[in-house]
VOGU-3710 file (C-alpha; in Angstrom, 3 decimals, decimal comma):
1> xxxxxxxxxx> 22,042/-25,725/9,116  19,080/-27,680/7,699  17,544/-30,440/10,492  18,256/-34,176/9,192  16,225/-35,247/6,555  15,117/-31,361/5,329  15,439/-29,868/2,270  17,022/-26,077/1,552  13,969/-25,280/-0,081  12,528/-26,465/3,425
11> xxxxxxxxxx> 14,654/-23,981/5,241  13,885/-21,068/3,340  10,309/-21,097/3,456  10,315/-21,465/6,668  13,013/-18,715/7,247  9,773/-16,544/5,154  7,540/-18,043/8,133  9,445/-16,073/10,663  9,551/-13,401/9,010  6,307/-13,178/7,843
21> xxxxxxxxxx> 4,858/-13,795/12,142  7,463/-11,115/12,721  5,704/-8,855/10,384  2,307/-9,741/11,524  2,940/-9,576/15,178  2,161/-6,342/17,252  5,128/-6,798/19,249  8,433/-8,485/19,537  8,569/-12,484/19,984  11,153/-14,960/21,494
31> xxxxxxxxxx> 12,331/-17,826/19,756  9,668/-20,291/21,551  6,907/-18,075/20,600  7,880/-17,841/17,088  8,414/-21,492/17,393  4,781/-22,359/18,844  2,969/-20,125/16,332  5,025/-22,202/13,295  4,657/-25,838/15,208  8,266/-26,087/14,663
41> xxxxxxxxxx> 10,996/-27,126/17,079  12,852/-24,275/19,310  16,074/-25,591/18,037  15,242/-25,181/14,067  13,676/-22,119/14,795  16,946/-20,935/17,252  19,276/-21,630/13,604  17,202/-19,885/11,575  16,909/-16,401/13,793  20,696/-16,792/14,245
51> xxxxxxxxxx> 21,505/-17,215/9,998  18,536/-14,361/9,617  20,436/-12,185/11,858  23,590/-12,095/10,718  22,574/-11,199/7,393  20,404/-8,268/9,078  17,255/-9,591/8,692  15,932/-10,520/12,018  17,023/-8,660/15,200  17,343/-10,412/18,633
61> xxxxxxxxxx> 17,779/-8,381/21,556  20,490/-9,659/23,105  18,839/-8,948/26,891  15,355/-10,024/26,527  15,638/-12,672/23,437  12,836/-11,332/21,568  12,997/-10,765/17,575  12,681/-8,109/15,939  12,102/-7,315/11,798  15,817/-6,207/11,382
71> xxxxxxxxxx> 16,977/-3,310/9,155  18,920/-4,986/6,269  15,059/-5,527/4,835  14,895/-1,959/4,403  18,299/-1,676/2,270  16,610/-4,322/0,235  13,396/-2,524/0,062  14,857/0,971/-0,648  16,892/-1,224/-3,460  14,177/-2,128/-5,117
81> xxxxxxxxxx> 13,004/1,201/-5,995  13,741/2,477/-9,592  14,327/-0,693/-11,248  11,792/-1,535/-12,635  10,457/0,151/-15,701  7,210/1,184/-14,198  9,695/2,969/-11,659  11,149/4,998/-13,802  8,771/5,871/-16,226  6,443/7,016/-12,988
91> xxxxxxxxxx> 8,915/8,815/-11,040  9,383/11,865/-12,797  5,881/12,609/-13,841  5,421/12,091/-9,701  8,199/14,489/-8,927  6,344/17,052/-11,761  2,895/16,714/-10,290  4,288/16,460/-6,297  5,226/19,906/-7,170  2,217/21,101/-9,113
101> xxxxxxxxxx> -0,012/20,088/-6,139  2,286/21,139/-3,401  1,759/17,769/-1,650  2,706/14,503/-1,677  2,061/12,374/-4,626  2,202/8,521/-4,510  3,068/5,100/-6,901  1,132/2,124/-5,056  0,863/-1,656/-5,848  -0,372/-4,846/-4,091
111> xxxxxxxxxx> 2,615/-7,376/-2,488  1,646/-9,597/-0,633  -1,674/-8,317/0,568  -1,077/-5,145/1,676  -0,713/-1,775/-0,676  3,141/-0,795/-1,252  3,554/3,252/-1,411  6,338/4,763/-2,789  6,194/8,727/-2,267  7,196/11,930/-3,915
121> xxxxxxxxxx> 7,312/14,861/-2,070  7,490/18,407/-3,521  10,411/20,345/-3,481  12,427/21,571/-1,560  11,407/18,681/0,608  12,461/16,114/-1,642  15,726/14,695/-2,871  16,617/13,837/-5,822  16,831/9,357/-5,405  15,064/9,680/-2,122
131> xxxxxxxxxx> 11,527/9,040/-1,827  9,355/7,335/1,347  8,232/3,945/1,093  5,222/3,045/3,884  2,697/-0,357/3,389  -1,022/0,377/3,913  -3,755/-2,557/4,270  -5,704/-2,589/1,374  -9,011/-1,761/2,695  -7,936/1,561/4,374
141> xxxxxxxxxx> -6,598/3,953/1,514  -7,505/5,049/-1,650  -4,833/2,912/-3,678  -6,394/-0,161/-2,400  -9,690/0,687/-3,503  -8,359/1,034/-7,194  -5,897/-1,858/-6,866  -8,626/-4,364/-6,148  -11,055/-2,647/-9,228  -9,467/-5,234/-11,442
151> xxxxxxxxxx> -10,144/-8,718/-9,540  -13,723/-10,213/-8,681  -15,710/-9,825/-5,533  -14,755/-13,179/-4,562  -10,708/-12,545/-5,164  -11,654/-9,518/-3,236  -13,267/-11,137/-0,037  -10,766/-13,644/0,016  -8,081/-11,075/-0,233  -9,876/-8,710/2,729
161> xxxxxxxxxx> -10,569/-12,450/4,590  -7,157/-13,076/4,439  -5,972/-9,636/5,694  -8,818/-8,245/8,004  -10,659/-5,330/7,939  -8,924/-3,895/11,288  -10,570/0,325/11,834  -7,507/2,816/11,393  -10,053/5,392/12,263  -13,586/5,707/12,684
171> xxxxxxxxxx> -13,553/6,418/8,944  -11,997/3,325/8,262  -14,358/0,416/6,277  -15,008/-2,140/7,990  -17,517/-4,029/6,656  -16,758/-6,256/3,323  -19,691/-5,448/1,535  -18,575/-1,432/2,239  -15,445/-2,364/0,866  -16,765/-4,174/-2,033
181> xxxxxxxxxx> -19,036/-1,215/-3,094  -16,405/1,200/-2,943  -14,008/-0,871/-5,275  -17,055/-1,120/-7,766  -17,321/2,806/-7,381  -13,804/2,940/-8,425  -14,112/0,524/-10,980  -16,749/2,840/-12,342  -15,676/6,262/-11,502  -11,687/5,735/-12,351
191> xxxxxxxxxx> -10,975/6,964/-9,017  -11,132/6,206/-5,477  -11,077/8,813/-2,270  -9,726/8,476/1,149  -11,305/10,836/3,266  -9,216/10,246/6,935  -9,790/6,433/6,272  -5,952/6,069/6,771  -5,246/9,120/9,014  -6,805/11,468/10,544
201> xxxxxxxxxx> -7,040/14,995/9,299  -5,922/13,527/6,168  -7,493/12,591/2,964  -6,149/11,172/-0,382  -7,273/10,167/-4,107  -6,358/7,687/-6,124  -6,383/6,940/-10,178  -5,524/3,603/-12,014  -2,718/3,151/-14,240  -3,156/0,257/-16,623
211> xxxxxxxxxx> -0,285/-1,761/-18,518  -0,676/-2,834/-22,542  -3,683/-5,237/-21,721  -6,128/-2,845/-19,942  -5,421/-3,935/-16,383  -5,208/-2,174/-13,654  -1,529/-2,464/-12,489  -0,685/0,160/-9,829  -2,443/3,184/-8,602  -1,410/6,836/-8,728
221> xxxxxxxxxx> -2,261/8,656/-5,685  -2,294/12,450/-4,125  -3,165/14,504/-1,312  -2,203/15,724/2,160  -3,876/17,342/5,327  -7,250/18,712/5,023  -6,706/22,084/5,729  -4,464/22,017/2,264  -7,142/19,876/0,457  -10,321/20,942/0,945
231> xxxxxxxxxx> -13,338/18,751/-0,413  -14,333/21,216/-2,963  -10,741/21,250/-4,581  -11,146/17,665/-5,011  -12,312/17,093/-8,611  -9,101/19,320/-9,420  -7,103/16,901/-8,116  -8,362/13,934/-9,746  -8,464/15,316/-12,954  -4,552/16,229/-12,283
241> xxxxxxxxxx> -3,820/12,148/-11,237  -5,946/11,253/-13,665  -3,552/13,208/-16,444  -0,274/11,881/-14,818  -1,791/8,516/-14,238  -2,960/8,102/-17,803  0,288/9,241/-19,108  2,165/6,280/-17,265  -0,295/3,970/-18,664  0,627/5,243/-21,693
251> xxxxxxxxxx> 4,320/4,322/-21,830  2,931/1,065/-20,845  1,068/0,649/-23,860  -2,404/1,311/-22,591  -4,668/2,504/-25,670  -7,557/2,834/-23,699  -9,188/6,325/-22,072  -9,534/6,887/-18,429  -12,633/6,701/-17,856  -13,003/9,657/-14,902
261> xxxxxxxxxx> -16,790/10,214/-13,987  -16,745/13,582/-12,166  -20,179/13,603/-12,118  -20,639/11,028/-9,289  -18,256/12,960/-7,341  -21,347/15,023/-5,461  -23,621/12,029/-5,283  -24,431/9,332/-2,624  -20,940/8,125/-3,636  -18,956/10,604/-2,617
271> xxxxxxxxxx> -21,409/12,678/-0,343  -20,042/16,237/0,789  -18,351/15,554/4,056  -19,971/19,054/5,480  -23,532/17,321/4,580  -22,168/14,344/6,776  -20,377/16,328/9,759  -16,859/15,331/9,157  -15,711/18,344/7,514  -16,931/22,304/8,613
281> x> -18,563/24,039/5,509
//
């Protein structure tokens, strides 16, 4: 399978190429585009779509040509979930607080750039083993913000250089120094809103959970529509994630306090959206 002279280890990262310009793309390629955007030969690149797609991996339509991500990456996805111990230390206290907030309540870490969300929902949506994974860029939600409070401005820039700063909604940031100052405010506040940055009509907060060394290693997250949220309920709901949050980091072996500054809440910070015109008072 490998071209004369190329290593296995050869192979496979380029096998990640593909799948990674797959990702990345906004729609589906054929084997010669995939092969001009990796400067790699249409034959090497014709091998490695047809190995990728038999193990589910890649799908090529078998009309047009073009590849598709294939669906065998979400059986390994969905795998992943609950085993690790962060998993299943998180998951019930997410289950308990899904249904003390009667919305959705989230488990988010960094891979690979982009913010990883696994979600609880409250019952008698939910099911026990079942929970919805989605990936978020890291400048658009909540999570991200308190993901990226651990790393300097310069990992951070790199990281939002690397990844762009593309507007999910007019709310979205889009500037790196806005970015930059609302990871500080997290950093300082021990939380971090989205207010229809990711969605409209929808807005989110985030808290960190730290492992045995202090650092900030995934972010528990909350909220829902609006109408079910409203801005004033807000500092309810942090201090709720901040609870569950601090009681992961906890089992961890965080000894630290979570820091939660409720007082900048009303500030220039977080200004009241009715003050701004995004929400009705």
């Amino acid at each position: 399978m490998d071209a004369p002279g190329e290593s296995p280890i050869k192979s496979v990262r380029k096998a990640m190429d593909i799948l990674d310009v797959l990702s990345e793309a906004r729609r589906p390629l054929r084997v010669g585009e995939l092969a001009a955007r990796l400067n790699v030969s249409v034959s090497a690149v014709s091998r490695l779509v047809a190995t990728l797609s038999r193990g589910a991996f890649v799908h090529q339509d078998e009309e047009t040509g073009r590849c598709y991500l294939g669906l065998g990456l979400t059986v390994l996805g969905a795998n992943v979930l609950g085993r690790r111990a962060l998993d299943r230390i998180a998951m019930p206290i997410m289950d308990e607080l899904a249904n003390r907030i009667r919305g959705y309540v989230s488990l988010s870490r960094l891979a690979r750039g982009k913010v990883v969300i696994m979600r609880a929902l409250p019952a008698p949506l939910s099911q026990h083993g079942i929970n919805l994974v989605v990936s978020a860029p890291v400048h658009a939600c909540a999570p991200g913000k308190v993901l990226c409070s651990s790393f300097t401005a310069a990992e951070i820039l790199e990281l939002v250089k690397s990844q762009g700063l593309d507007p999910i909604t007019t709310h979205t940031i889009a500037q790196p120094a806005q970015f930059l100052a609302a990871v500080e405010a997290s950093r300082t506040d021990g939380f971090a809103i989205d207010d229809q940055e990711s969605a409209y009509q929808y807005r989110h907060v985030a808290c960190p959970i730290f492992d045995h060394n202090g650092k900030v290693v995934a972010a528990l997250s909350g909220g829902g529509a609006l109408a079910d949220f409203q801005w004033s309920e807000l500092p309810a709901l942090i201090q709720t994630l901040n609870h569950g949050s601090l009681r992961i980091s906890r089992e961890l072996g965080y000894v630290g306090e979570a820091n939660v500054n409720l007082e900048a809440f009303d500030r220039e910070r977080y200004p009241s959206p009715a003050l701004t015109g995004r929400e009705a008072p």
